[in-house]
C-alpha positions as CSV (number, residue, x, y, z in Angstrom):
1,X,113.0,143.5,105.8
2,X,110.4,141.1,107.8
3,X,108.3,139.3,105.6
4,X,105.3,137.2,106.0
5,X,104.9,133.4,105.2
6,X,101.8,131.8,104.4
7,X,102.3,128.1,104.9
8,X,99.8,125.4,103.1
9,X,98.9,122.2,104.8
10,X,101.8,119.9,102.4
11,X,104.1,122.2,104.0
12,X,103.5,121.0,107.2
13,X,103.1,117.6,106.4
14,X,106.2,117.5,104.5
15,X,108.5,118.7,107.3
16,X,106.6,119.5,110.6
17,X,109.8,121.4,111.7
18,X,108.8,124.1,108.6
19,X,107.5,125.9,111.8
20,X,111.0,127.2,112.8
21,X,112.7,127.1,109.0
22,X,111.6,130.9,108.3
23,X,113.9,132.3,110.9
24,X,112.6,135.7,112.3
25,X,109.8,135.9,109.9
26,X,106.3,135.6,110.8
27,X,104.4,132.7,110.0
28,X,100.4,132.9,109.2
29,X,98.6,129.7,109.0
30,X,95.6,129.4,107.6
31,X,92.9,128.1,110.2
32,X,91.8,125.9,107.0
33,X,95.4,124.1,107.7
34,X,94.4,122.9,110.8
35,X,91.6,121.4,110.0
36,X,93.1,119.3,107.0
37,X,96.1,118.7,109.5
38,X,93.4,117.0,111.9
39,X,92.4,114.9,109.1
40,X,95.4,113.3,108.9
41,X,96.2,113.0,112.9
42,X,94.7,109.0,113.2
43,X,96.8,107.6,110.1
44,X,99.5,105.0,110.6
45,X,101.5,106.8,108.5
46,X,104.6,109.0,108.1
47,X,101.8,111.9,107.6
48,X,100.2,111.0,110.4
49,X,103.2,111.4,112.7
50,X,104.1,114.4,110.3
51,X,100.2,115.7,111.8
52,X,100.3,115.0,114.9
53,X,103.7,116.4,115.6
54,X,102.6,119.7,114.0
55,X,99.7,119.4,116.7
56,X,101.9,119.0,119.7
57,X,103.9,121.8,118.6
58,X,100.8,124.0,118.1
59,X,99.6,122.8,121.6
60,X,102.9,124.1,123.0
61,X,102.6,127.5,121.4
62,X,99.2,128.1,122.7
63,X,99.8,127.4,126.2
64,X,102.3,130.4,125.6
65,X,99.7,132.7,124.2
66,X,96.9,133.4,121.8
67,X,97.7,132.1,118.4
68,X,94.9,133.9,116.9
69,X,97.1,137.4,118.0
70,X,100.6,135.2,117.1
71,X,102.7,133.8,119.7
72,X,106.6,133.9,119.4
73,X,108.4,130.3,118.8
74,X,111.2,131.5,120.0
75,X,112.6,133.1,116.2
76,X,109.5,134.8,115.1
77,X,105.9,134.9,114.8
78,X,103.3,132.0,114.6
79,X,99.8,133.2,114.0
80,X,96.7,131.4,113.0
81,X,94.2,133.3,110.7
82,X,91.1,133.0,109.3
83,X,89.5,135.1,106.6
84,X,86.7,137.1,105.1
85,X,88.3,138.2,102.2
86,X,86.1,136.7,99.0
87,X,88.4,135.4,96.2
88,X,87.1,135.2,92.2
89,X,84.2,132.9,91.5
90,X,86.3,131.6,88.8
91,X,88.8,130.5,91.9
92,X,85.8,129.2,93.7
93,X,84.7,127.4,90.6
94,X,87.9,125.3,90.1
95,X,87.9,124.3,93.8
96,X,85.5,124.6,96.8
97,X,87.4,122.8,99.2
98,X,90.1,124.0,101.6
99,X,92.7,125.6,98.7
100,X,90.4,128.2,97.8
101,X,89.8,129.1,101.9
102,X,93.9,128.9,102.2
103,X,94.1,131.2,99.4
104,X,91.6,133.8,100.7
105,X,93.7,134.1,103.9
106,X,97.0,134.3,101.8
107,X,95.6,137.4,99.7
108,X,93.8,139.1,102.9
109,X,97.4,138.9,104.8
110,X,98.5,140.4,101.6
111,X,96.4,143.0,100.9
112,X,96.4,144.0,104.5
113,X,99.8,143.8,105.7
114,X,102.9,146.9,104.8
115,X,105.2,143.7,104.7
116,X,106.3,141.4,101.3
117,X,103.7,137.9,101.3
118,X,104.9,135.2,100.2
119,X,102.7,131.8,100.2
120,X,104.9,128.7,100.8
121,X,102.9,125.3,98.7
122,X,104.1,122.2,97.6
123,X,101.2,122.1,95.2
124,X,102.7,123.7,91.6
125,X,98.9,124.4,90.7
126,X,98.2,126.1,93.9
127,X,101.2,128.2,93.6
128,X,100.2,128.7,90.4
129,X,96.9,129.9,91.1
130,X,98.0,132.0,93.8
131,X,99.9,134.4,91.2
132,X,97.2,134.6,89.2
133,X,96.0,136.5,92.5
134,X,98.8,138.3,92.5
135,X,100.2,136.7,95.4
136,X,104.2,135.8,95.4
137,X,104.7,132.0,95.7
138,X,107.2,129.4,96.3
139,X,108.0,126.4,96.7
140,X,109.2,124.9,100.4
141,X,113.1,123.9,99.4
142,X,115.2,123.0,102.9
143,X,118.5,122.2,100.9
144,X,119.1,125.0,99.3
145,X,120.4,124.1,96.3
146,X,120.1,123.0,92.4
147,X,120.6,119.7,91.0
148,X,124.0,120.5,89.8
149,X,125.3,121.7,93.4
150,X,125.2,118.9,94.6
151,X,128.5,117.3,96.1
152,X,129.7,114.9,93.8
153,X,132.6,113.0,95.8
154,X,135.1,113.4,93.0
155,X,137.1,116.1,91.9
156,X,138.7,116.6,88.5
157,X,142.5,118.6,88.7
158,X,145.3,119.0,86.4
159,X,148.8,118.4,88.0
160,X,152.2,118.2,86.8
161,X,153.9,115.2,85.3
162,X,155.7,114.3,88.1
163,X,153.0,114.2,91.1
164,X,151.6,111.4,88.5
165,X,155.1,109.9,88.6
166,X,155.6,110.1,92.0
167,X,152.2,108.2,92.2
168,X,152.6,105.2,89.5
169,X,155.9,104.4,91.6
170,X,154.9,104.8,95.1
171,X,151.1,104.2,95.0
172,X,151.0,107.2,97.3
173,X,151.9,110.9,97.3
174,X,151.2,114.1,99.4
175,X,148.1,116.0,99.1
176,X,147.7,118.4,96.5
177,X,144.6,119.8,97.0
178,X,143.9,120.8,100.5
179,X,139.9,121.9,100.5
180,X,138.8,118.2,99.5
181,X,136.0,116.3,101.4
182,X,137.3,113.1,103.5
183,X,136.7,109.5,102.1
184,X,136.6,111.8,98.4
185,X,138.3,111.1,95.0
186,X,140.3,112.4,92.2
187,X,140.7,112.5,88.5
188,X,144.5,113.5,88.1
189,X,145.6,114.7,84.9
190,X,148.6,115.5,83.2
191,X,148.3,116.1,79.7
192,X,147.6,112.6,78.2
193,X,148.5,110.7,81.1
194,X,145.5,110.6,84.0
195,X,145.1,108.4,87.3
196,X,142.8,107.9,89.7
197,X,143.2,109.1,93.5
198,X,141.3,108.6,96.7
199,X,142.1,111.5,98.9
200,X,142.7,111.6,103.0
201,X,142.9,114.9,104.6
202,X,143.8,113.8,107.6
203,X,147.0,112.2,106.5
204,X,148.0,114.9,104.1
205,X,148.0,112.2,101.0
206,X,146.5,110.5,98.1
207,X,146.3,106.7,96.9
208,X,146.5,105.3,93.9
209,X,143.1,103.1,93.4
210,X,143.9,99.6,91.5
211,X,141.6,97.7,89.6
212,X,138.4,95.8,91.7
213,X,136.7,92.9,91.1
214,X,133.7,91.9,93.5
215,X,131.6,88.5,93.1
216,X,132.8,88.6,89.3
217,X,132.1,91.9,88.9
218,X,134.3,95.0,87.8
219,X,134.4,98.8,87.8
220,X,133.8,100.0,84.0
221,X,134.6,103.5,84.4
222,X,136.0,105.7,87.2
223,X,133.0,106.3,89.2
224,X,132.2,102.5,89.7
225,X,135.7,102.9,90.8
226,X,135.6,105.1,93.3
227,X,132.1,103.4,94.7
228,X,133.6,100.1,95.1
229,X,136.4,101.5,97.3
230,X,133.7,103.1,99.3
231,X,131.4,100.0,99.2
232,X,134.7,98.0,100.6
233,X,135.8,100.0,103.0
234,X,135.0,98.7,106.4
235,X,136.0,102.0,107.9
236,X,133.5,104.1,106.1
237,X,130.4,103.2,107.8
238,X,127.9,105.4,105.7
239,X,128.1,105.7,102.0
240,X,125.3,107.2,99.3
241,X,125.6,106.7,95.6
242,X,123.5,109.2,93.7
243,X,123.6,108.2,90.1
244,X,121.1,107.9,86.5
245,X,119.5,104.3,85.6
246,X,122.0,101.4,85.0
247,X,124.6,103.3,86.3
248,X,125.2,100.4,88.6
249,X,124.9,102.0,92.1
250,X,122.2,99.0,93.0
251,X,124.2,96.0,91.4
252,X,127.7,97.3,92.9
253,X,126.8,97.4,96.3
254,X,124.8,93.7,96.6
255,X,127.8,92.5,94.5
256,X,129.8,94.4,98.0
257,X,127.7,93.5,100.3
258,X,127.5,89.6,99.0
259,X,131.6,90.0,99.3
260,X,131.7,90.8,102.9
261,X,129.2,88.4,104.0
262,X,129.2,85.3,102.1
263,X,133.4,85.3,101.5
264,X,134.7,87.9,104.5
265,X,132.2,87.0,106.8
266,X,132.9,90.6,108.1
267,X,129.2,91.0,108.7
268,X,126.0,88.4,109.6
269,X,123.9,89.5,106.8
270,X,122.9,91.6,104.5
271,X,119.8,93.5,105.0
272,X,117.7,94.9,101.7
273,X,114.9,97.5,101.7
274,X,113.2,99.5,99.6
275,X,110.5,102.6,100.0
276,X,107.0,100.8,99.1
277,X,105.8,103.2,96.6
278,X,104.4,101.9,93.4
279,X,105.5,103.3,89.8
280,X,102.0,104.0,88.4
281,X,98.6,103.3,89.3
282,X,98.8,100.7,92.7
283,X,97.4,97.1,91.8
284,X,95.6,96.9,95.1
285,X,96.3,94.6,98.0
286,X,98.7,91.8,97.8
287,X,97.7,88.2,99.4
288,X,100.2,85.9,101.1
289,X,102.6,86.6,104.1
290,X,104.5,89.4,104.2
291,X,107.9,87.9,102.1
292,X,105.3,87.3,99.1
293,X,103.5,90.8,99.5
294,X,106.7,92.6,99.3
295,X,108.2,89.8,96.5
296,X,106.7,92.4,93.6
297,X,108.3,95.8,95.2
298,X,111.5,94.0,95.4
299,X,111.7,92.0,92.2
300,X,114.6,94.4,90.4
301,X,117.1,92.8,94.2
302,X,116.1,89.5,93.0
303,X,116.9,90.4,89.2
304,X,120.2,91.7,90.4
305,X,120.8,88.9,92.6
306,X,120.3,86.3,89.7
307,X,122.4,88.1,87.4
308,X,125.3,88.1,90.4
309,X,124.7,84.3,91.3
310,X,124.7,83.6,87.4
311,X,128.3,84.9,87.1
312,X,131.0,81.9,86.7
313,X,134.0,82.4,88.4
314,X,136.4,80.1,89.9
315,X,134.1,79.4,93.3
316,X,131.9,78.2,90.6
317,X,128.6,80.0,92.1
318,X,126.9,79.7,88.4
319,X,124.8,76.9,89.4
320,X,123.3,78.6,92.7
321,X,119.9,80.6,92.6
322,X,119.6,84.0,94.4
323,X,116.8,81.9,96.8
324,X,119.4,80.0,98.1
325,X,121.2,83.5,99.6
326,X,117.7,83.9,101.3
327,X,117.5,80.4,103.2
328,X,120.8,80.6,103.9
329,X,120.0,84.0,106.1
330,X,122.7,85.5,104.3
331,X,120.4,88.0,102.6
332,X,117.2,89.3,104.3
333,X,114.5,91.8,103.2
334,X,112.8,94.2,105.5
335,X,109.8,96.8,105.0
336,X,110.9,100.4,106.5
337,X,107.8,100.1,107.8
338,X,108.8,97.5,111.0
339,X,112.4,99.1,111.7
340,X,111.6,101.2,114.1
341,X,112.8,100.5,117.4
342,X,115.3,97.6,116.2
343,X,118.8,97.7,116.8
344,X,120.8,96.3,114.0
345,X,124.6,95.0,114.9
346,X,126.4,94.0,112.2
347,X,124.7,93.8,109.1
348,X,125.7,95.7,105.4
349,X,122.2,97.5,105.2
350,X,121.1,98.4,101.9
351,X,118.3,101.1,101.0
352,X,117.2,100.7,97.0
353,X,116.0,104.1,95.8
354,X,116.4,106.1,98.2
355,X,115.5,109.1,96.5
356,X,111.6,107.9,97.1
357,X,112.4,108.3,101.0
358,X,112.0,111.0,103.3
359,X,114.2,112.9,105.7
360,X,112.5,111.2,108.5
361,X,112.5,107.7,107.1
362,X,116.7,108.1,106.4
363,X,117.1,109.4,110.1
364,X,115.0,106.4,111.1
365,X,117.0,104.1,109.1
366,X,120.5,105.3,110.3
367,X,119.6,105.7,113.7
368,X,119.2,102.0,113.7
369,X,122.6,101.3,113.6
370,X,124.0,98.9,115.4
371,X,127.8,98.5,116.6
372,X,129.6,97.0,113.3
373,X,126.6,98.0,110.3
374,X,127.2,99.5,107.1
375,X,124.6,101.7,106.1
376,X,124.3,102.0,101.9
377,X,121.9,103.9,100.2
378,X,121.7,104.5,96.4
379,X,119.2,106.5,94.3
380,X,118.5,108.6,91.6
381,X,117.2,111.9,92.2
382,X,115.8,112.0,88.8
383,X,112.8,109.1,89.2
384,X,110.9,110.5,91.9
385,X,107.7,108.7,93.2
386,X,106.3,110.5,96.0
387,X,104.5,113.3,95.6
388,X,105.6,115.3,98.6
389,X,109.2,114.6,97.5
390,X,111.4,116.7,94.5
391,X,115.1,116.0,93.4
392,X,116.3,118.4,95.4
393,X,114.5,118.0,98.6
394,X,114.4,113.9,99.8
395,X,115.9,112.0,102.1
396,X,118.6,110.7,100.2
397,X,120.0,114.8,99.0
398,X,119.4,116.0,102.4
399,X,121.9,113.1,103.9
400,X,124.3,113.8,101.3
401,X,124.2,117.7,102.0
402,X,124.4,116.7,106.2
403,X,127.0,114.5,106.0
404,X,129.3,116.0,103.9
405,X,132.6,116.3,105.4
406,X,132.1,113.7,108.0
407,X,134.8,111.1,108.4
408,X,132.3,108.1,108.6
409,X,130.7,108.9,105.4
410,X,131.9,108.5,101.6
411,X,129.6,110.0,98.6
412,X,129.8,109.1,94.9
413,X,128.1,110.7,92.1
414,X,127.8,108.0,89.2
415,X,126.9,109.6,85.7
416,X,127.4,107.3,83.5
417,X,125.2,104.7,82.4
418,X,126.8,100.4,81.4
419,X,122.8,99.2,81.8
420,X,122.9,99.5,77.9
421,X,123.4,101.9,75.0
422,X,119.9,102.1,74.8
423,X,119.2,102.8,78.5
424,X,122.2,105.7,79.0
425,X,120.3,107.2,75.8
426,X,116.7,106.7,77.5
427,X,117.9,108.1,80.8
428,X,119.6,111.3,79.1
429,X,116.7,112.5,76.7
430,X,113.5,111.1,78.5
C-alpha cells in the first residue's frame, strides 16, 4: 500500500539524495523546509552543499511541473505543501519557529489523506512530539540495520581435528566455508585446540596467520590479529576497523603505517586526519597557522606517536620524538576540509574516528586516491559527535555495508579493549 512521507528539514540536510530513498511513495515537504533549507544555501559547509544540492534538485523537478500539485522524480511523488491546519497551543507554546509549521503540515496530510503518514525527523523530540499528535514517526536510517548486524570480518566455526592438522603442518588448507567475505578471517576450533585463519574465496583456501610484530608492537588477541594482516597487506587497498576505546584500531595502524614508510619505504608518507568536531562545548577560535590550530584536535596522533617512538627495539628508535616523523615529511596532517580536488599517489592515508564523518566526507576521502594509497579508517560507532550522525547511519557503517564483499577491501570488528582494565570496564558499562 502507497504511503505518504513527510520529510523535515535534517532529513534533507543529512542526505540530499533522501528525495529518491522512499521508492514509489509520495514525498510531502513542508514549504517551512524550504525556507530553513535556504538558510543554510550560503555556508561553506558540508550543509551548505547538503542545501544547495537539495535546491538544484528541486529546480529540476519544477521545470517538470508544479510542485505545489507534486511532480514525479521519476519513482514517486514530490510535492510541496503548506498548511492551515492549527496545531495545540501547548505545541505552539514549546516552539514558534518552523517545527511547529512542519508539524501542522504533517498532521493536515494526515488527517486528509486515505493513505498511512508517516513523518521522517532526525530530531528525537520532534518525532516525539509528533506522536503526541498522533502522527506515526521515524527516524531517517539508510543502512538498514542494528548495531549487531553489522559485518564483522571474522567468523567463528567448529571443524574437525584434522582440517586443524592439516593446517599446523602446511600453513594452508582448502576452504571450508564457502559463503565467507574476501580479505575475511576465522576462528577454527576443534574441541580444545583453535587457530586462526584468513580466508580467500578466490583460491578455494585458508592461511594460517603467525604471530606480528610492527614498530615494537604486537597483536594481544585475535582481532588485533587479523587487523594487522589487513593493515600489512599491500594488496588490500581499503581497510576499516570498527572497534570500542583502547581496542587499538588507532595505535595499530600508525604502528602499520610507520612500518611501510619509514622501514619498507613502500609508500612516501603517511597522511593523518581527523573529523574537526569538538567533544563538548567548542573553546572558540584557535590562533597560529593552521599545524598549531589543528595541534589540539589531533593531540591523541601525537600521544600515540610518542608511545610508538618511545618503544626500544633493536633500531634503537627510543631516543627519537614523534616531531621528528613530522620534519622528516614522513608523517603529515591534513584537515578534510582542503582534500578536495587533490590527488594523492602513494601515501598510507589514515582517517581517526571515522564514525564522526559523513557519507559524503568518506566518498570524498576515497575518491582521492591516488595510484599506490592505502586508505585506513577506524572508529567507534559508539562515541558519536555530530548531531546529524547515529551508530548506525555515518560514514564509516555505510562504507563497511558498501564495500563488503569487494576484493580491495578488508573489515575488522575489534571488541576487545588492552587500553586498560579500567578503560574495557568504562567502555562496557558507560
Amino acid at each position: 500500500m502507497e504511503k505518504i512521507f513527510v520529510l523535515d528539514t535534517n532529513v534533507l540536510l543529512h542526505d540530499p539524495n533522501s528525495l529518491t530513498a522512499f521508492e514509489d511513495n509520495k514525498i510531502v515537504l513542508p514549504i517551512y523546509v524550504i525556507e530553513e533549507i535556504d538558510n543554510f544555501k550560503k555556508e561553506q559547509t558540508e550543509l551548505g552543499r547538503n542545501a544547495r544540492q537539495v535546491s538544484r534538485l528541486l529546480e529540476e523537478l519544477r521545470q517538470k511541473g508544479s510542485l505545489i500539485d507534486g511532480v514525479s522524480n521519476g519513482l514517486g511523488i514530490i510535492q510541496v505543501k503548506t498548511s492551515k491546519h492549527p496545531i495545540p497551543d501547548e505545541f505552539v507554546a514549546i516552539d514558534r519557529g518552523a517545527d511547529s509549521k512542519i508539524l501542522a503540515v504533517a498532521l493536515e496530510t494526515k488527517l486528509s489523506s486515505s493513505c498511512p503518514v508517516v513523518f521522517i525527523t532526525k530530531d528525537i523530540n520532534l518525532r516525539i512530539r509528533a506522536s503526541a499528535l498522533g502522527i506515526e514517526s521515524e527516524n531517517y536510517e539508510t543502512e538498514g540495520t542494528s548495531v549487531s548486524e553489522i559485518y564483522s570480518g571474522t567468523y567463528n566455526i567448529e571443524v574437525e581435528s584434522s582440517i586443524l592438522e592439516i593446517l599446523f603442518a602446511e600453513k594452508e588448507a582448502p576452504l571450508i566455508k564457502l559463503d565467507v567475505e574476501p580479505n575475511s578471517f576465522g576462528v577454527l576450533t576443534a574441541g580444545k585446540q583453535s587457530a586462526l585463519v584468513r580466508f580467500y574465496p578466490a583460491e578455494g583456501k585458508m592461511k594460517l596467520l603467525s604471530k606480528r610484530n610492527v614498530w615494537g608492537i604486537k597483536d594481544k588477541n585475535k582481532e588485533q590479529a587479523f587487523a594487522l594482516e589487513l593493515l600489512l597487506d599491500d594488496t588490500v587497498p581499503l581497510v576499516t576497523l570498527l572497534g570500542i576505546a583502547g581496542s587499538g584500531k588507532t595505535i595499530l595502524s600508525l604502528a602499520a603505517g610507520l612500518q611501510k614508510v619509514a622501514e619498507e619505504k613502500k609508500y612516501n608518507r603517511m597522511l593523518v586526519s581527523r573529523p574537526v568536531l569538538p567533544l563538548g562545548k567548542d573553546i572558540g577560535f584557535l590562533p597560529g597557522e593552521i599545524s598549531e590550530k589543528v595541534r589540539p584536535w589531533m593531540q591523541p596522533i601525537y600521544d600515540n606517536l610518542e608511545v610508538l617512538m618511545g618503544i626500544p627495539n633493536k633500531d634503537k628508535k627510543k631516543n627519537r620524538s614523534a616531531e621528528e616523523l613530522f620534519e622528516l615529511g614522513l608523517i603529515e596532517v591534513e584537515v578534510l576540509t582542503y582534500i578536495r580536488g587533490r590527488s594523492i599517489p602513494r601515501q598510507f592515508i589514515l582517517l581517526d574516528e571515522a564514525q564522526n564523518a559523513t557519507n559524503h566526507i568518506i566518498k570524498t576521502l576515497i575518491t582521492r586516491a591516488g595510484e599506490g594509497t592505502k586508505i585506513v579508517l577506524v572508529g567507534d560507532n559508539s562515541q558519536i559527535d555530530d548531531p546529524y550522525l547515529d551508530p548506525i547511519n555515518n560514514g564509516l557503517v555505510h562504507l563497511i555495508n558498501r564495500f563488503k564483499g569487494q576484493s580491495c577491501y578488508g573489515h575488522v570488528t575489534l571488541s576487545k579493549g588492552e587500553r586498560s582494565g579500567l578503560a574495557e570496564i568504562a567502555a562496557a558499562l558507560l
